[in-house]
DOTORSE-401207 format. One line per 8 residues: number of its first residue (from 1); their letters; for each residue x, y, z of N, C-alpha, C. Coordinates in Angstrom, 3 decimals. Example, Ala and Ser with C-alpha at 12.3 -4.5 7.8 and 13.67 -1.06 7.14 Angstrom:
<atoms>
1 = as = 13.190:-5.690:7.800:12.300:-4.500:7.800:13.200:-3.300:7.800; 12.850:-2.250:7.080:13.670:-1.060:7.140:12.900:0.030:7.870
</atoms>
This chain:
<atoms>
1 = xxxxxxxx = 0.816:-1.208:0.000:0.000:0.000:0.000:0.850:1.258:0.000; 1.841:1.380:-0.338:2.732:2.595:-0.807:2.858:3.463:0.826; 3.012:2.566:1.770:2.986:3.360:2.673:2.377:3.592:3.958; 0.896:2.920:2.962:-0.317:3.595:3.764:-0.380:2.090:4.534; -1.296:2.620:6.255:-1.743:2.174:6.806:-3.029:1.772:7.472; -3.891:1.114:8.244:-4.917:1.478:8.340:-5.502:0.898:9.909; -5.682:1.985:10.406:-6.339:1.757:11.881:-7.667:1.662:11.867; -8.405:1.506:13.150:-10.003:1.205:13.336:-9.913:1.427:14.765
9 = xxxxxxxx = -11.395:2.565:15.086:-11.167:2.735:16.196:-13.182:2.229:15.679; -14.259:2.536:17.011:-15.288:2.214:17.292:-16.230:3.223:16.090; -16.950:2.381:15.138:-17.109:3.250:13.402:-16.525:4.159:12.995; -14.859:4.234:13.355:-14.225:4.719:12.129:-13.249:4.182:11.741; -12.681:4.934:10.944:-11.093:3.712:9.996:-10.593:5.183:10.043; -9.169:4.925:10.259:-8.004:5.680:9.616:-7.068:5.375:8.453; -7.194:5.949:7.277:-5.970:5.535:6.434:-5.046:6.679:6.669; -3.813:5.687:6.642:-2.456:6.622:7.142:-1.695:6.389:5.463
17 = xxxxxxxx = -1.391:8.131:5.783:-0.188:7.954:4.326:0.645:8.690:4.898; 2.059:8.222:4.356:3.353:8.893:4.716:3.640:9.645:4.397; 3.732:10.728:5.193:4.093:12.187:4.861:2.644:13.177:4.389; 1.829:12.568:4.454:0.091:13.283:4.458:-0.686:13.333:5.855; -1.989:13.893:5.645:-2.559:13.891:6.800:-3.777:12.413:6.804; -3.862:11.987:7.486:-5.039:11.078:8.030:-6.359:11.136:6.922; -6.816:9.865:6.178:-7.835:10.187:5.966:-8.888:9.537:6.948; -9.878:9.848:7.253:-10.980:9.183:8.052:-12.029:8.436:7.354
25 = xxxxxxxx = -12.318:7.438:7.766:-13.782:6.952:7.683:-14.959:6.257:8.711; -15.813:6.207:8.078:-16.783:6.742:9.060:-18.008:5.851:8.781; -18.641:5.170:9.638:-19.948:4.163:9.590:-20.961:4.540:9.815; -21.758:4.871:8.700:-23.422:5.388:8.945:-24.173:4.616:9.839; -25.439:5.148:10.558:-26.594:4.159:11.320:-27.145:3.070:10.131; -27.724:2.747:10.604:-28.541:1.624:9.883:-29.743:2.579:9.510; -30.146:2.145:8.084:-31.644:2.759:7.797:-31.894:1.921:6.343; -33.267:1.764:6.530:-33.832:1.021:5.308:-33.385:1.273:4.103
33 = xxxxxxxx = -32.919:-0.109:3.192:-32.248:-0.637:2.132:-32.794:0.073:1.123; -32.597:0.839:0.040:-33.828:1.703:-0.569:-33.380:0.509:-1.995; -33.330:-0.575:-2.017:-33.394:-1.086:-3.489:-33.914:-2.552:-2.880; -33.666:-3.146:-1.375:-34.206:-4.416:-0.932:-35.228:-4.112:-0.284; -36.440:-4.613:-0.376:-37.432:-4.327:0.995:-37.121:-5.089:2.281; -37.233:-4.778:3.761:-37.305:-5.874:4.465:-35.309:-5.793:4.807; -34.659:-5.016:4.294:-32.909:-5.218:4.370:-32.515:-3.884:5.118; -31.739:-3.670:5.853:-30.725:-2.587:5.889:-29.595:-2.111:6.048
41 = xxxxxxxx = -29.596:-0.956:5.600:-28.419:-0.377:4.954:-27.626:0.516:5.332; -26.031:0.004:5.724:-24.789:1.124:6.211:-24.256:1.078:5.189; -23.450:2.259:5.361:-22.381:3.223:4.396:-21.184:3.481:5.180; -20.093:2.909:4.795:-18.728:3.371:4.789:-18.259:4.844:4.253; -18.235:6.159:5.014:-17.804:7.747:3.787:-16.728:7.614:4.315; -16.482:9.203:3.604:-15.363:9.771:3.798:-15.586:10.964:3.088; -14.824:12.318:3.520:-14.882:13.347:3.031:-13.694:13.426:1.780; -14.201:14.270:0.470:-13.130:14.977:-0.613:-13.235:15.830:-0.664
49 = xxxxxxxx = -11.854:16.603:0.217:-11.552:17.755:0.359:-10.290:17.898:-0.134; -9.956:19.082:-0.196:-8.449:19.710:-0.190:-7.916:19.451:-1.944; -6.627:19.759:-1.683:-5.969:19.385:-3.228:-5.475:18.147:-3.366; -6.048:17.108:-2.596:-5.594:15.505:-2.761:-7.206:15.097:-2.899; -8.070:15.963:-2.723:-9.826:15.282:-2.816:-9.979:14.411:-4.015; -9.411:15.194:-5.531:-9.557:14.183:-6.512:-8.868:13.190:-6.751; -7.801:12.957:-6.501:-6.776:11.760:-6.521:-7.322:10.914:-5.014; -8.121:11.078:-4.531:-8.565:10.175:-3.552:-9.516:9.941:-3.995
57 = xxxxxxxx = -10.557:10.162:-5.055:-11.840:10.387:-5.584:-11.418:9.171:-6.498; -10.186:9.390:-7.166:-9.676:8.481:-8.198:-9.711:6.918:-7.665; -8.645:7.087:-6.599:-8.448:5.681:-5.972:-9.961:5.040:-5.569; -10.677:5.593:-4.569:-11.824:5.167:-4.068:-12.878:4.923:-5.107; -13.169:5.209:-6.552:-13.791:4.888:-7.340:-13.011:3.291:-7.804; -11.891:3.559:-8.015:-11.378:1.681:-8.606:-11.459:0.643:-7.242; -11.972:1.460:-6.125:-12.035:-0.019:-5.175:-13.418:0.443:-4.944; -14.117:0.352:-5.513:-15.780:0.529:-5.874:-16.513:1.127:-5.066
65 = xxxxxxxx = -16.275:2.649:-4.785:-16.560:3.809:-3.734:-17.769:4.334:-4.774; -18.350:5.232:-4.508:-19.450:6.235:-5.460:-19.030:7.921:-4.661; -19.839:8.169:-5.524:-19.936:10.415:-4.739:-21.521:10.695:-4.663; -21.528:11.737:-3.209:-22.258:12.152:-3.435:-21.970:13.872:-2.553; -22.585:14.413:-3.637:-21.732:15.884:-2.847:-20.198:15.841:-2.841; -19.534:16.009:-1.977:-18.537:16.000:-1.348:-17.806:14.980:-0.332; -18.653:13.486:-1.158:-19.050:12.570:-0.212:-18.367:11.542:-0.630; -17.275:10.736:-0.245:-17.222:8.856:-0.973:-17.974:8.300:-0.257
73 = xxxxxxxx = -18.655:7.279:-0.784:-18.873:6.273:0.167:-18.943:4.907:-0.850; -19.081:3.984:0.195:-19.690:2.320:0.034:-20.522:1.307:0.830; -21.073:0.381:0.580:-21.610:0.016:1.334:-21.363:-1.387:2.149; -21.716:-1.172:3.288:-21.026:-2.033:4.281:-21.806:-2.596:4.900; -22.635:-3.624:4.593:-24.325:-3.720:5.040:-23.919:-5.451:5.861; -24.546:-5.837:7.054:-23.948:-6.636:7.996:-24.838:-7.834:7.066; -24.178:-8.885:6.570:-24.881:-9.790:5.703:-25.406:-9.954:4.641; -25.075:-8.274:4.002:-25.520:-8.313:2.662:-24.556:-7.879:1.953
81 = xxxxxxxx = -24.378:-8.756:0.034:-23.343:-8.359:-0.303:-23.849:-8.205:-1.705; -25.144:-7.296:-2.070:-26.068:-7.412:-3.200:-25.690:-6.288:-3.675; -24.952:-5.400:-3.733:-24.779:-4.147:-4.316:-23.369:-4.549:-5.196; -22.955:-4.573:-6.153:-21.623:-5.207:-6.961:-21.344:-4.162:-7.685; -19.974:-3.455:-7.192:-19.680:-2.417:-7.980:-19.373:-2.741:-9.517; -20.132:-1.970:-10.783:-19.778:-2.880:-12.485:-19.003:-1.780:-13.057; -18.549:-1.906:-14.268:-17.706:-0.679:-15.016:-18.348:-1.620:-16.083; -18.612:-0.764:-17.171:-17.994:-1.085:-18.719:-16.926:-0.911:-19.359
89 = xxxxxxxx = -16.516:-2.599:-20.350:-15.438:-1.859:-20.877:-15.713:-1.393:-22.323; -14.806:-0.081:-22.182:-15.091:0.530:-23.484:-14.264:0.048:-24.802; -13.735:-0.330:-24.459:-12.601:-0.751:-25.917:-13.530:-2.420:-26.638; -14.321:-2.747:-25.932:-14.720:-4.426:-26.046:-16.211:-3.681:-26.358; -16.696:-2.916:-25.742:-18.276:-2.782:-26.161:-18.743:-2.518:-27.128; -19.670:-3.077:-27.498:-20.475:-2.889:-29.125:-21.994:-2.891:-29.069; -22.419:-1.949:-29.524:-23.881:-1.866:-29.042:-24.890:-3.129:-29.560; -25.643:-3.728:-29.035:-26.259:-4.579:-29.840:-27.303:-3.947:-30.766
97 = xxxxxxxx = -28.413:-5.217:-30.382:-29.483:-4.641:-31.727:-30.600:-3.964:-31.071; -30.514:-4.545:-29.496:-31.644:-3.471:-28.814:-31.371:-2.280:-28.597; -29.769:-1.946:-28.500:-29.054:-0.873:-28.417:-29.145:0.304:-29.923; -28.614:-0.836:-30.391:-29.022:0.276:-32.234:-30.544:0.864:-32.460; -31.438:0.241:-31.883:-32.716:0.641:-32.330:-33.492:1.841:-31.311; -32.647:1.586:-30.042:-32.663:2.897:-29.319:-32.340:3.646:-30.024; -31.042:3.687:-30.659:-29.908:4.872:-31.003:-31.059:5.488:-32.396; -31.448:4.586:-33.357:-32.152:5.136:-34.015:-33.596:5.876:-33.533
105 = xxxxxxxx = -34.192:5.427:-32.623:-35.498:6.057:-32.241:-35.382:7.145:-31.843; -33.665:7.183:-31.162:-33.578:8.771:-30.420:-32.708:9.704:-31.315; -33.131:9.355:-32.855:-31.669:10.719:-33.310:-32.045:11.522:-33.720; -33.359:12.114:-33.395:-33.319:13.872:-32.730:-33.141:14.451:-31.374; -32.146:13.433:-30.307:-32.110:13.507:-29.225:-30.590:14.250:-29.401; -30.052:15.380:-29.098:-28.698:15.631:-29.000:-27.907:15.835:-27.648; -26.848:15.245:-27.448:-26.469:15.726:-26.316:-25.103:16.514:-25.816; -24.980:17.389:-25.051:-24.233:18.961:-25.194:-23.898:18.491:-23.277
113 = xxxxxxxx = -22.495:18.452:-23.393:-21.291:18.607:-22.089:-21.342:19.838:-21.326; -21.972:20.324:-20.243:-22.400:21.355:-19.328:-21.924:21.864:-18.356; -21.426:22.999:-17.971:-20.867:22.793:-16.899:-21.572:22.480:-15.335; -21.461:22.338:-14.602:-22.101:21.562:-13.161:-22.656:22.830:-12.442; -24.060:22.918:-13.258:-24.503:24.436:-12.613:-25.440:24.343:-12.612; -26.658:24.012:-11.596:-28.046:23.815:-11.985:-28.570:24.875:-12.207; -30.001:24.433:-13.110:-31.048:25.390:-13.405:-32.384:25.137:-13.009; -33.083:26.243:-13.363:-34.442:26.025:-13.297:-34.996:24.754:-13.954
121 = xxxxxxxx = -34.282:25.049:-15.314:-34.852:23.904:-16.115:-34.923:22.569:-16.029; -33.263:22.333:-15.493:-33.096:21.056:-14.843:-33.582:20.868:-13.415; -33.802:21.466:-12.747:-34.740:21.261:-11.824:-36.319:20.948:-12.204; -36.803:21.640:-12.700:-38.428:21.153:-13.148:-38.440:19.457:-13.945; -37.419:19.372:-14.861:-37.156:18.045:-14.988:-36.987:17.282:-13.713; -36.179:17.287:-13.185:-36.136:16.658:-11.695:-36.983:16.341:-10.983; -37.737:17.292:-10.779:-38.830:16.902:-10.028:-40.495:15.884:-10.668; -39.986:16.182:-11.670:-41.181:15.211:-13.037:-40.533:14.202:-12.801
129 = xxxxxxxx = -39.336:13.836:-12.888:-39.100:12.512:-12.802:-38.978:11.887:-11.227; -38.802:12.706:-10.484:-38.431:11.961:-9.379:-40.275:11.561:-8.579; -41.289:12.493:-9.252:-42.857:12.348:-8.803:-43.423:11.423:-9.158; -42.653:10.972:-10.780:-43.143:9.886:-11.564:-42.737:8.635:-11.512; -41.380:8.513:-11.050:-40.850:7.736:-10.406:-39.852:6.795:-9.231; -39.713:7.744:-8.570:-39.427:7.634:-7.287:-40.339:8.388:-6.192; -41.516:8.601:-6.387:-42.515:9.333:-5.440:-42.485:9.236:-3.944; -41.880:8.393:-3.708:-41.730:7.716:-2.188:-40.777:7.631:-1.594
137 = xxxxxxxx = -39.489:8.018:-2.557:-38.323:8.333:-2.216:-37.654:9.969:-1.676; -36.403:9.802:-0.819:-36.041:11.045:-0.080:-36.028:11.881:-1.403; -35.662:11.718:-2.235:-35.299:12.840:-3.319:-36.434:13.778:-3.775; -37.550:12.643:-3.340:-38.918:13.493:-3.995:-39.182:14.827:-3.653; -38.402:14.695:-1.800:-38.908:16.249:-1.892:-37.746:16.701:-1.592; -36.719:17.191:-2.355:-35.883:17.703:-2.471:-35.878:19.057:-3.166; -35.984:20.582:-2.482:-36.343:21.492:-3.177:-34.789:22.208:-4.286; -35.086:23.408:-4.894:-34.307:23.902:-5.791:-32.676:24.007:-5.004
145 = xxxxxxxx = -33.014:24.384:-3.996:-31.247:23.996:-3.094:-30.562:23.197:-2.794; -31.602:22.067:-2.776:-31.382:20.820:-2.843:-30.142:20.102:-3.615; -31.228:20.127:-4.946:-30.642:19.825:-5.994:-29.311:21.141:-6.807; -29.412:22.036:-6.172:-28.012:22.678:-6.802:-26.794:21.502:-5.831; -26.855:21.468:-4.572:-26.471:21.051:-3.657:-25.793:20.020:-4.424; -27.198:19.066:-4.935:-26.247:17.625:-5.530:-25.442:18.364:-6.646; -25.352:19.027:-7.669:-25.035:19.151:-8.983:-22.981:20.115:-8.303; -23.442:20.579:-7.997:-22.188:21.921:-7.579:-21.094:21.964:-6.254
153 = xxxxxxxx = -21.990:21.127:-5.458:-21.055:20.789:-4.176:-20.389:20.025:-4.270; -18.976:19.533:-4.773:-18.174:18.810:-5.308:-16.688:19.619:-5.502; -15.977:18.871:-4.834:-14.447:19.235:-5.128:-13.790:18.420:-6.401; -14.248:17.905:-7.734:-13.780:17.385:-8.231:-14.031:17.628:-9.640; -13.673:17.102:-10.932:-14.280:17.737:-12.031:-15.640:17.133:-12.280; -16.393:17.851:-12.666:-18.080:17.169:-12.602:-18.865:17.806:-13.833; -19.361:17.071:-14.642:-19.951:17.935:-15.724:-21.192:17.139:-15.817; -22.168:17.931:-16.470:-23.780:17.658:-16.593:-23.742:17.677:-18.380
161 = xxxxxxxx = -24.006:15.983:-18.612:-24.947:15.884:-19.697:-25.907:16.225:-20.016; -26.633:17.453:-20.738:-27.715:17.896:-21.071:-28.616:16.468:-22.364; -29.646:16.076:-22.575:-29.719:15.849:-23.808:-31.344:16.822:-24.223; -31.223:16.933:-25.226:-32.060:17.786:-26.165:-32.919:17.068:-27.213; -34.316:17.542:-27.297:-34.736:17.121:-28.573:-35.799:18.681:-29.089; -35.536:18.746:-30.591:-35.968:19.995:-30.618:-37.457:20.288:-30.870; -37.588:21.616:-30.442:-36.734:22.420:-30.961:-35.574:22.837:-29.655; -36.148:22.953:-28.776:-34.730:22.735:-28.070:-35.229:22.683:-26.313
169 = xxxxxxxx = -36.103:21.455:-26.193:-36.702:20.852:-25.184:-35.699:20.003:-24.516; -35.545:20.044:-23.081:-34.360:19.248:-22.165:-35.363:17.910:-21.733; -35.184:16.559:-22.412:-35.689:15.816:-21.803:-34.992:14.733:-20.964; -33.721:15.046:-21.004:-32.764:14.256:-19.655:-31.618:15.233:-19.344; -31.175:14.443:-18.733:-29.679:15.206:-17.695:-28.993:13.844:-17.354; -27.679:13.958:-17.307:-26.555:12.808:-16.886:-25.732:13.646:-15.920; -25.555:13.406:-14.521:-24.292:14.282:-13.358:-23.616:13.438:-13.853; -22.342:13.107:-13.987:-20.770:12.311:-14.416:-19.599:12.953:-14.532
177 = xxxxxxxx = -18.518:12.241:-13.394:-17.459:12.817:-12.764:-16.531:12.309:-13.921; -15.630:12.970:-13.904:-14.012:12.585:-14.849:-13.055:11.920:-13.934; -13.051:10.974:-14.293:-11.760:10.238:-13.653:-10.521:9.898:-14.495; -9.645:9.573:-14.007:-8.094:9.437:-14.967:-8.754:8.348:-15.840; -9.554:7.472:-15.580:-9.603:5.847:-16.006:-10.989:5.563:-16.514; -11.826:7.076:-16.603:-13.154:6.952:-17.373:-13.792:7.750:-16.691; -15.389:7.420:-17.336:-16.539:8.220:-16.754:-17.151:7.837:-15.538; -17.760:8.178:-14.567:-18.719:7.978:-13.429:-19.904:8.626:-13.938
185 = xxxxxxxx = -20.800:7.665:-13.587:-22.462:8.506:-14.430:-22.660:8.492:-12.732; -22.880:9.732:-12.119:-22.762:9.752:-10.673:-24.730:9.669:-10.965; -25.797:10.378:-11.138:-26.919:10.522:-11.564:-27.605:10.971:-12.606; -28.882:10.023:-13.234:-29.357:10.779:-13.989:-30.837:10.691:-14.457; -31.171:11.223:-14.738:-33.444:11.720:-14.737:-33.755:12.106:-16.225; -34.775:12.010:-16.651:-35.628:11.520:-17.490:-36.798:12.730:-17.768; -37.237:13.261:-19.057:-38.844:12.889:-19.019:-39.542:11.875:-19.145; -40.158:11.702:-17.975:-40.939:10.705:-17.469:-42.014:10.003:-18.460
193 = xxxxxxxx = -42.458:11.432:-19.484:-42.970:10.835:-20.513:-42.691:10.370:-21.654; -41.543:10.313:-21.553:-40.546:9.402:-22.489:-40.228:7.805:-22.160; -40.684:7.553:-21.082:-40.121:6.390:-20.583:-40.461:5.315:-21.475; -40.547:4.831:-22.960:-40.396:3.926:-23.592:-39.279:4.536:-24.474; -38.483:5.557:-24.817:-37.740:5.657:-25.032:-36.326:5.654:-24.751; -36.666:4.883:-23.592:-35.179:4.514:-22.891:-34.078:4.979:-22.627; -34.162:6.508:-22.249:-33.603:7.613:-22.211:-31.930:7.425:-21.101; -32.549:6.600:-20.279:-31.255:5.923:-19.300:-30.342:5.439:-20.033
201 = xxxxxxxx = -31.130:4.576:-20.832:-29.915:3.666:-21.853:-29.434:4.407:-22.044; -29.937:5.451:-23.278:-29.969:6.094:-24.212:-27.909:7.190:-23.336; -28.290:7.337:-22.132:-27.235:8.349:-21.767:-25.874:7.546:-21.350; -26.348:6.103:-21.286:-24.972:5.189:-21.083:-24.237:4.959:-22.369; -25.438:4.823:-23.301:-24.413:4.734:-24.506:-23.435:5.778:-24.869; -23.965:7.166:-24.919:-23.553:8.079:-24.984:-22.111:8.404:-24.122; -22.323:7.870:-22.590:-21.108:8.027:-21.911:-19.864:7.151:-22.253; -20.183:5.842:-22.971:-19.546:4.743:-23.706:-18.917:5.494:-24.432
209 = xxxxxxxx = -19.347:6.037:-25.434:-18.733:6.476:-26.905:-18.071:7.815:-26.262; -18.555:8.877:-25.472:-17.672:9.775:-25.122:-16.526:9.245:-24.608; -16.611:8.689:-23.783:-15.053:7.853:-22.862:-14.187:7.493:-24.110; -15.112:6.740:-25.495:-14.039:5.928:-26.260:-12.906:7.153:-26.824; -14.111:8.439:-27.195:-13.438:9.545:-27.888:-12.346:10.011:-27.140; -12.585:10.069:-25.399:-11.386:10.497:-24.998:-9.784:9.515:-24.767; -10.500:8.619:-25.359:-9.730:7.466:-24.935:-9.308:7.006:-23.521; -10.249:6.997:-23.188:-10.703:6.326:-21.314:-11.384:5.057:-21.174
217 = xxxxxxxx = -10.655:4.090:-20.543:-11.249:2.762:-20.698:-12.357:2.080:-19.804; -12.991:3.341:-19.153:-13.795:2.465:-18.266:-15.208:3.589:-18.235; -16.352:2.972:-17.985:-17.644:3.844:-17.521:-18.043:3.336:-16.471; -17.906:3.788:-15.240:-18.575:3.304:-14.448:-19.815:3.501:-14.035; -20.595:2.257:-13.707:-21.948:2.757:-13.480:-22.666:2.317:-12.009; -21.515:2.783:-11.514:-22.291:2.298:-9.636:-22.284:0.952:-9.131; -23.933:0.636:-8.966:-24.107:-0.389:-8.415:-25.212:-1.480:-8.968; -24.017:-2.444:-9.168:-25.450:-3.421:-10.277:-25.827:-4.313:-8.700
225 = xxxxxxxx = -27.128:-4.586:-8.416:-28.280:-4.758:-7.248:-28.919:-6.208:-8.384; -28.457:-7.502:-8.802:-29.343:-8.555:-9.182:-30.474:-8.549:-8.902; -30.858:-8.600:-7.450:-32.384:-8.691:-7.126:-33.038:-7.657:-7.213; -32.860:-6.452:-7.616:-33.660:-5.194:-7.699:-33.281:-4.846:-9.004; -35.108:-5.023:-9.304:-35.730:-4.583:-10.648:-35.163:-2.993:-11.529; -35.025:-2.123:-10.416:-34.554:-0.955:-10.651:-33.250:-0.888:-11.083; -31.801:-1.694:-10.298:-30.742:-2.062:-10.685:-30.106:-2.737:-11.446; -30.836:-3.856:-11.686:-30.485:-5.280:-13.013:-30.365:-5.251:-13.944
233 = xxxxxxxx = -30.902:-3.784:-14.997:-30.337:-3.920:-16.375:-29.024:-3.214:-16.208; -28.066:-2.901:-15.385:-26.898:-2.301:-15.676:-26.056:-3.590:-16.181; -26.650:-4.978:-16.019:-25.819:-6.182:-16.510:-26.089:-6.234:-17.908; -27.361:-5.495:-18.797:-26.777:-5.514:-19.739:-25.586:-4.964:-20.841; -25.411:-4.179:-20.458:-24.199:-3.540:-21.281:-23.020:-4.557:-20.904; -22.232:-5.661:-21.778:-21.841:-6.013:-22.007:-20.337:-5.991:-23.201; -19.378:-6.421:-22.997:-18.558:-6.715:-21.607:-18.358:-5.396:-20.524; -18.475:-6.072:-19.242:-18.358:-5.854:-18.283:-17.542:-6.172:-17.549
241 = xxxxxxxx = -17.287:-5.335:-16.443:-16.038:-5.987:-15.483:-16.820:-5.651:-13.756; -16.905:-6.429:-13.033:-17.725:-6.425:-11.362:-16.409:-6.383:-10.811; -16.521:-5.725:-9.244:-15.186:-5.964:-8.115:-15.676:-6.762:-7.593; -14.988:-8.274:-6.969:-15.026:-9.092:-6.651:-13.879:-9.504:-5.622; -13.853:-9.080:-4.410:-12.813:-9.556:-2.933:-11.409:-8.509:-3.898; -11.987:-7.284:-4.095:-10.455:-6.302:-4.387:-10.246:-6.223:-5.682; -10.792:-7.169:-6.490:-9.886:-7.539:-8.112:-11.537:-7.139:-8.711; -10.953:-6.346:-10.080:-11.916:-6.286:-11.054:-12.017:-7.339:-11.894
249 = xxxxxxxx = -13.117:-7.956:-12.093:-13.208:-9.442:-12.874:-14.059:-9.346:-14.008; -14.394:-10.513:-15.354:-15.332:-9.924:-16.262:-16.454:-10.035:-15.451; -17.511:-9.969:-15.634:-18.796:-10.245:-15.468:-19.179:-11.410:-15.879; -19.585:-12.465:-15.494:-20.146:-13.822:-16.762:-21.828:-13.893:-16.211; -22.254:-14.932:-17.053:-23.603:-14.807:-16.803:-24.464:-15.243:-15.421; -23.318:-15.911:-14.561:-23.759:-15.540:-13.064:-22.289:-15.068:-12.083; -23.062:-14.264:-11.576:-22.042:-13.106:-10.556:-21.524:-13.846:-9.643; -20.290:-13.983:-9.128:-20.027:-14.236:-7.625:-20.096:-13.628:-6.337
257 = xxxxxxxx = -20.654:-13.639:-5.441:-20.455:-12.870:-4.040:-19.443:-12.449:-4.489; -19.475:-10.817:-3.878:-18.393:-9.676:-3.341:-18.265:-9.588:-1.877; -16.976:-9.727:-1.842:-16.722:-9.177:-0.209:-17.151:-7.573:0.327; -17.162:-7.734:1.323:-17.450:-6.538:1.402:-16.513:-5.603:1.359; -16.675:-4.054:1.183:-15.598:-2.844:1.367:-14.811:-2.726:2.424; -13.264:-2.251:2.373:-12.657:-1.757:3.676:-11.658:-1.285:2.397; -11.293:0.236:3.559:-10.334:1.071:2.442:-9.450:0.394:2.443; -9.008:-0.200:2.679:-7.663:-0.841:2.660:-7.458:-1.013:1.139
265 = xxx = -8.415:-1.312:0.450:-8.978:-1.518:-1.022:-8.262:-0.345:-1.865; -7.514:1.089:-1.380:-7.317:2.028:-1.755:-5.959:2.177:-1.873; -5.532:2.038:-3.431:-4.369:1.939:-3.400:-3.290:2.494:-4.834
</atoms>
């Protein structure tokens, strides 16, 4: 580990680096599983701050961390190991035929690289989608401060996928961080009345082919959840790579248990 060390005191962790300061981490309460019913759910954070926030942003994304705000975290759930951090790879991916026929249904859909600044506009989207489909969820009522909150509070590079269909109507948004090693689709929402147009897909492909242009080999897309309906198509985009006990592995057509997170993973 180049150095680094790692203590544990009563829910927290210390990673020690030589010649740096302490990073901390930190064990959320328990509170209901929002993708299992009946399960619940801790989080391993940590704060990204300072002028090492993104190069810690870096590491903690390849040992299968996420952002939120100003936030890493993972999850550390006592018996459950259903959340499997996935990446795509970009150099191996090829869209199929359910994929092409998206791509054709949506090509008056354009999409334009933003800087991380919310609006009105993207807010009123937000809230259509989050009424239409997450109604029951914390986000629902999340007002206009809210959501600048998620989009802008971030020490790291962060840009907002707009997509467009005209004459020049916003019917999605993609949040997605830059990493040395690809994209993070950190969040992203919908018109709701689009939802047979597969507008989700529709912004992974898009993050695929941007990554290829920059020549970045990975998209990451969080957390593929098997048993939750909401989570399970991230297994289709194919090839894939899952973290599996530290090591990124392909994906095959059945998953193995993941161990669970400990920074130690950060390296």
């Amino acid at each position: 580990m180049d150095g680094d060390g790692l203590s544990a005191d009563t829910g927290v962790l210390m990673l020690h680096r030589a010649g740096r300061r302490p990073q901390f981490f930190y064990t959320t309460a328990p509170l209901p599983c929002p993708y299992l019913a009946g399960r619940t759910e801790r989080k391993v954070v940590t704060e990204l701050s300072g002028p090492e926030g993104e190069a810690l942003h870096d590491r903690l994304s390849r040992a299968g961390f996420r952002r939120s705000h100003n936030i890493a975290y993972a999850p550390v759930c006592p018996g459950c190991q259903s959340c499997i951090p996935i990446r795509i790879v970009v150099a191996d991916f090829q869209p199929g035929r359910t994929h092409r026929r998206l791509l054709k249904a949506n090509a008056g859909v354009t999409a334009q690289e933003v800087p991380a600044r919310a609006t009105a506009e993207q807010f009123a989207l937000f809230q259509r989608y989050q009424r239409a489909r997450h109604r029951d969820g914390d986000m629902a009522a999340m007002g206009f401060y809210d959501y600048r909150a998620m989009v802008e509070d971030t020490p790291i590079t962060t840009m907002l996928i707009e997509f467009r269909e005209a004459p020049d109507r916003l019917v999605g948004a993609c949040l997605t961080d830059w990493l040395k090693d690809g994209l993070s689709a950190v969040y992203s929402f919908f018109e709701p009345d689009y939802a047979s147009r597969s507008l989700g897909t529709l912004s992974i492909l898009h993050l695929v082919e941007r990554a290829r242009q920059l020549g970045l080999p990975y998209v990451y897309l969080g957390y593929w959840v098997p048993q939750s309906a909401k989570m399970a198509y991230k297994a289709a985009f194919r090839p894939s790579e899952i973290l599996v006990n530290g090591a990124w592995v392909p994906l095959r057509d059945a998953a193995p248990p993941v161990a669970s997170f400990v920074p130690e993973s950060v390296g």
